[in-house]
N, C-alpha and C positions, 0 to 999 in steps of 0.2 A: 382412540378417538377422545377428543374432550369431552367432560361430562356436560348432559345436553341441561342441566339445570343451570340457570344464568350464577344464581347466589353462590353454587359450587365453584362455576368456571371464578368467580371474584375472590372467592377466597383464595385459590389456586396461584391466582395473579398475584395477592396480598404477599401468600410465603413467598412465591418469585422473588416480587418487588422486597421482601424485604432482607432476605438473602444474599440480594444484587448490591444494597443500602450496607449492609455487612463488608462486604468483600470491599466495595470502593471504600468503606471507611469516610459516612460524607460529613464528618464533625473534626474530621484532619482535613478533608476536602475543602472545607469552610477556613480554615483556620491557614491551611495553604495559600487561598485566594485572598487574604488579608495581609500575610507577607508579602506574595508579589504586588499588591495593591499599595505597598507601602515605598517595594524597588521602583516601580512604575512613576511612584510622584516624587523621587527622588531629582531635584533640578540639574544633577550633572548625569541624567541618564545616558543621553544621545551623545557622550563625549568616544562611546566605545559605540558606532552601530549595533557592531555584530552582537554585542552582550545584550541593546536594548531591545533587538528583535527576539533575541528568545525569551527577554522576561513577558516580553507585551505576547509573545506566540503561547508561551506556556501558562499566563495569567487569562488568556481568552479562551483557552483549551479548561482550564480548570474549573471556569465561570459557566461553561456550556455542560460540566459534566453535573455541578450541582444545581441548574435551572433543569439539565432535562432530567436528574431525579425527582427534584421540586415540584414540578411537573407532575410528571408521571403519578407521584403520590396525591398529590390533589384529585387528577383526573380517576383515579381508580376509586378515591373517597365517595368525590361527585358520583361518581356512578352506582355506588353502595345507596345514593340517597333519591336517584332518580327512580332505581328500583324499587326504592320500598313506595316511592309516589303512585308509583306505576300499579301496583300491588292495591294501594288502598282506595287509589281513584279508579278502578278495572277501567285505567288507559290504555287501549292497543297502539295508540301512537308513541307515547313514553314509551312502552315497551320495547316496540320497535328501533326506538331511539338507545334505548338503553344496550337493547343486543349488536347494532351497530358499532357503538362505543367498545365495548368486548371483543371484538373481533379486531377495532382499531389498536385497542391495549396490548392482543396478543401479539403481535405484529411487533409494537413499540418496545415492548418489555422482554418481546425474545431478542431486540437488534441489541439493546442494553448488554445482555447476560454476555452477549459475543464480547463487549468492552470486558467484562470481568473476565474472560477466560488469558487476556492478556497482559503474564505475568510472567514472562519470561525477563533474563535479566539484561536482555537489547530491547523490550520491548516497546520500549516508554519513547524511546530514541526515533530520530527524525531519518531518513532513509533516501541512500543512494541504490538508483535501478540503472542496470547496464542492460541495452536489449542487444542482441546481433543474430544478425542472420546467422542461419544453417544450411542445410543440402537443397538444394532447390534454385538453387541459380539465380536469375533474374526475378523470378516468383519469389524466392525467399528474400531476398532486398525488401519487395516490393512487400512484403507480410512484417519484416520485423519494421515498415515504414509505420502500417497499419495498426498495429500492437503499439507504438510511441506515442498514435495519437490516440489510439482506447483509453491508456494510463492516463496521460492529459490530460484528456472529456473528462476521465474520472474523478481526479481531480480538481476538475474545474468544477462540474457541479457541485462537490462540496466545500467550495470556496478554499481549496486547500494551494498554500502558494509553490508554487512549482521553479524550480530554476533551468534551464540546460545549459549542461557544463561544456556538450562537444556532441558534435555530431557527423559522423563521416559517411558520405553519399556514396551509393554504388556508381558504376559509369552509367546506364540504360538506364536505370529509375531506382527508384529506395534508396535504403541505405544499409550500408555493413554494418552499421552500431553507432548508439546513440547511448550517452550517460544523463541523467536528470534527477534531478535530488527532492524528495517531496520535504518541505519543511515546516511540517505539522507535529507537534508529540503525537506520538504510538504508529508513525509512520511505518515502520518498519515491522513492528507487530501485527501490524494490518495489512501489510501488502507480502511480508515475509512466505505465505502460503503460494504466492503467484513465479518464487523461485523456480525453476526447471525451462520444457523445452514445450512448446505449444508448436501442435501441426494442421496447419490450410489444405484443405481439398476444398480446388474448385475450375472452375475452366479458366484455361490461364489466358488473360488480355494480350501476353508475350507472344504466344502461339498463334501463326497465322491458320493453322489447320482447327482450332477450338478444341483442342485436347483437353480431357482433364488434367490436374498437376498436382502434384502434393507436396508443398514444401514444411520447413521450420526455420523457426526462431528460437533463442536460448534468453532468457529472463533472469536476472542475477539483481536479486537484492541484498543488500548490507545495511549494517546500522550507522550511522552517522559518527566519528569518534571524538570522544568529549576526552578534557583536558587530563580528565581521573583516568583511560584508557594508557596512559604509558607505552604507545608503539612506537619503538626506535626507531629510527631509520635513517640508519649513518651515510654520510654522503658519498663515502664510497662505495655504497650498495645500489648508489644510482648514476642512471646517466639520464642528461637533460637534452632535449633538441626544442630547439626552437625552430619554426617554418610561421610562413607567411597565413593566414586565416585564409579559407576558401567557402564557397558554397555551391550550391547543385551545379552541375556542369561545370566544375572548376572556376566558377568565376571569382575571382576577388572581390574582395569585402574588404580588404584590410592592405595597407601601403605600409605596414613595416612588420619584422617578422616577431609577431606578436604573442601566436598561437605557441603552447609549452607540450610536449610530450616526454612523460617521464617512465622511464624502464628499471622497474625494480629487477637487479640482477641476478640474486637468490634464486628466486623465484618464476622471472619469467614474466609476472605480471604488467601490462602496459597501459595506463592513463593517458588521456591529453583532456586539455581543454584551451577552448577557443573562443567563446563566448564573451569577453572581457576586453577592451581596447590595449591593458599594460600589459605586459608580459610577468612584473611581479604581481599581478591581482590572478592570473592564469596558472603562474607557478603555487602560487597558493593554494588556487581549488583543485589543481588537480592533483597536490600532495593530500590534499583533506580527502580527497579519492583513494588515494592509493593508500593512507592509512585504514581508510574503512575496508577496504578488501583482505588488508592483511590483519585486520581486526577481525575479519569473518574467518579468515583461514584458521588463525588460532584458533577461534572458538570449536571451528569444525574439527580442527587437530585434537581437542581436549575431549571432544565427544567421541571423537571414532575410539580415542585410549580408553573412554570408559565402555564403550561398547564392548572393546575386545576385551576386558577386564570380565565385561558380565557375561561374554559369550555370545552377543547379538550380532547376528550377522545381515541384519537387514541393510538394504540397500539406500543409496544417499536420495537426496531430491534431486538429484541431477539428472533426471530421466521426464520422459513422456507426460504430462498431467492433463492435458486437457486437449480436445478436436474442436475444431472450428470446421463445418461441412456447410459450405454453399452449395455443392453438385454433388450429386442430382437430387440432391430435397437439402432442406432447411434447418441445423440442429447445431448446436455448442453442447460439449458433457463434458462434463470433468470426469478422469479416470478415477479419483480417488475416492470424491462423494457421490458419485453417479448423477448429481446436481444436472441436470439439463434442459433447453430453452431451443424455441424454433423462431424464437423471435433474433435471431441474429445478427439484423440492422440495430436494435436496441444494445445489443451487447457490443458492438464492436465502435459504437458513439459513447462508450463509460457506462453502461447498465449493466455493473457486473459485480453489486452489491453482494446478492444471493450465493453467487460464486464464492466473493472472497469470505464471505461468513458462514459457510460451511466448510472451508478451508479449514480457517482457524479453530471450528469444531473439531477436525479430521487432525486438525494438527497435534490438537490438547489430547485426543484418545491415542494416535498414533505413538510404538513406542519411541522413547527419548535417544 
């Protein structure tokens, strides 16, 4: 339990905060945000789009991390001096005031510390999510549809810009899989804990009898891969199809065959994307797809070699993490943190902060 004295609990917050001031490093941070401040007013910025959105993504990213230090230290100062007002004027209202603020600070200064736990070496990196249904048939369509638009909302509330690259519709409803790229820094840092297979219990709409149903979906994140990444990929290792764009119910979207699907042969692995009117702007995202997943395989290849090196025989993320229960009562848990909510309209519209930041708690203690 925190210690019930407010000056205690402030001090506590101090070391936190200044700990958290450590680890980001906010005098490189500063110093960072004056560089891209300098690429930013550079007048042949926009001649590369793509280069200008990540200096302008990664310069408003680095500007939010030093305001909400900036922040946070002030408000925790402010509050060192409301307390002693409180103290000397025997205010119960200032008091009151001041313990509400401590409780707002706990909250604010524990979401921070979750930024500093991510420092892995994809982590900083913007991130593609593959969701696809699992067992469950129509229900599982109809759940990896659900899980597309949770990420979304989630995204959406945090102003984070989202793209979809492809999305292939079941026949009855949902969809078999869907890929979407969040393009925020530390995208994949942040979302990399929601990897694995998430399972729906609840009465299925499919069901003319109201059975219960249990389905899954499988959730695949990777890191975005940058130019420093070196993943080959000789064009004999691939084959290209091209087909016409479609949307629910097979309807056309699109009068020429624009949609790219690309099959790395190694491996097995399959991209497309359809989202794009050219078929060279489609063949391009969906090669930035299919490098990021063989970016994730490596990396997962060099860990499982060190695993077997140390003797760890633990098992991948590729398994069960988390229940969604609509019937017969109300509950989301995560297997891993026991993290759980009955509020489950909330979590399934993008309220699933709590989740993902005990994740990445669970992730930094779990071994490597």
């Amino acid at each position: 339990m925190p210690p019930a004295d407010p000056r205690e609990e402030l001090k506590q917050l101090d070391a936190t905060l200044s700990s958290i001031e450590q680890v980001l490093d906010v005098p490189k941070l500063r110093r960072e945000v004056a560089e891209l401040e300098a690429q930013a007013a550079a007048p042949d910025l926009w001649n590369d789009p793509d280069a200008a959105q990540r200096v302008t993504s990664k310069l408003s990213h680095a500007q939010g991390d030093v305001r909400r230090v900036e922040g946070l230290r002030q408000r925790l100062d402010d509050a060192g001096v409301l307390l002693d007002l409180a103290a000397s004027e025997d205010d119960p209202g200032v008091h009151a005031e001041v313990l509400a603020e401590i409780v707002s600070l706990t909250k604010a200064i524990g979401e921070l510390e979750v930024r500093t736990l991510l420092s892995g070496e994809y982590d900083s990196r913007e991130a593609v999510v593959t969701i696809n249904s699992q067992a469950g048939g129509v229900d599982a369509a109809d759940w990896a549809q659900m899980l597309l638009r949770m990420y979304l909302r989630w995204a959406e509330r945090h102003n984070y810009p989202t793209e979809v690259y492809d999305t292939s519709y079941a026949e009855e409803a949902g969809i078999k899989s869907a890929t979407f790229a969040v393009k925020v820094p530390y995208a994949y840092g942040t979302l990399s804990p929601e990897h694995g297979t998430h399972r729906l219990v609840r009465i299925s709409p499919f069901d003319n009898q109201g059975r219960r149903q249990t389905s899954f979906a499988g959730v695949d994140v990777v890191p975005v891969v940058e130019s420093s990444d070196h993943v080959e990929v000789p064009d004999d290792d691939i084959r290209v199809d091209v087909y016409r764009s479609s949307g629910p119910g097979g309807q056309g979207v699109n009068t020429t065959d624009s949609a790219v699907r690309i099959t790395h042969l190694p491996s097995g692995i399959v991209v497309s994307c359809q989202n794009e009117r050219s078929q060279i702007q489609n063949r391009a995202s969906a090669m930035l797809v299919l490098q990021a997943k063989l970016l994730e395989r490596r990396r997962q290849e060099e860990a499982a070699k060190m695993a077997e090196i140390r003797g760890d025989s633990t098992t991948s993320w590729g398994t069960q993490i988390r229940n969604y229960v609509l019937h017969p009562y109300q509950l989301v848990k995560d297997l891993r943190t026991d993290v759980e909510t009955g509020n489950t309209t909330a979590v399934l519209d993008g309220e699933i902060d709590e989740f993902i930041e005990a994740g990445i708690r669970w992730r930094r203690r779990a071994p490597a």
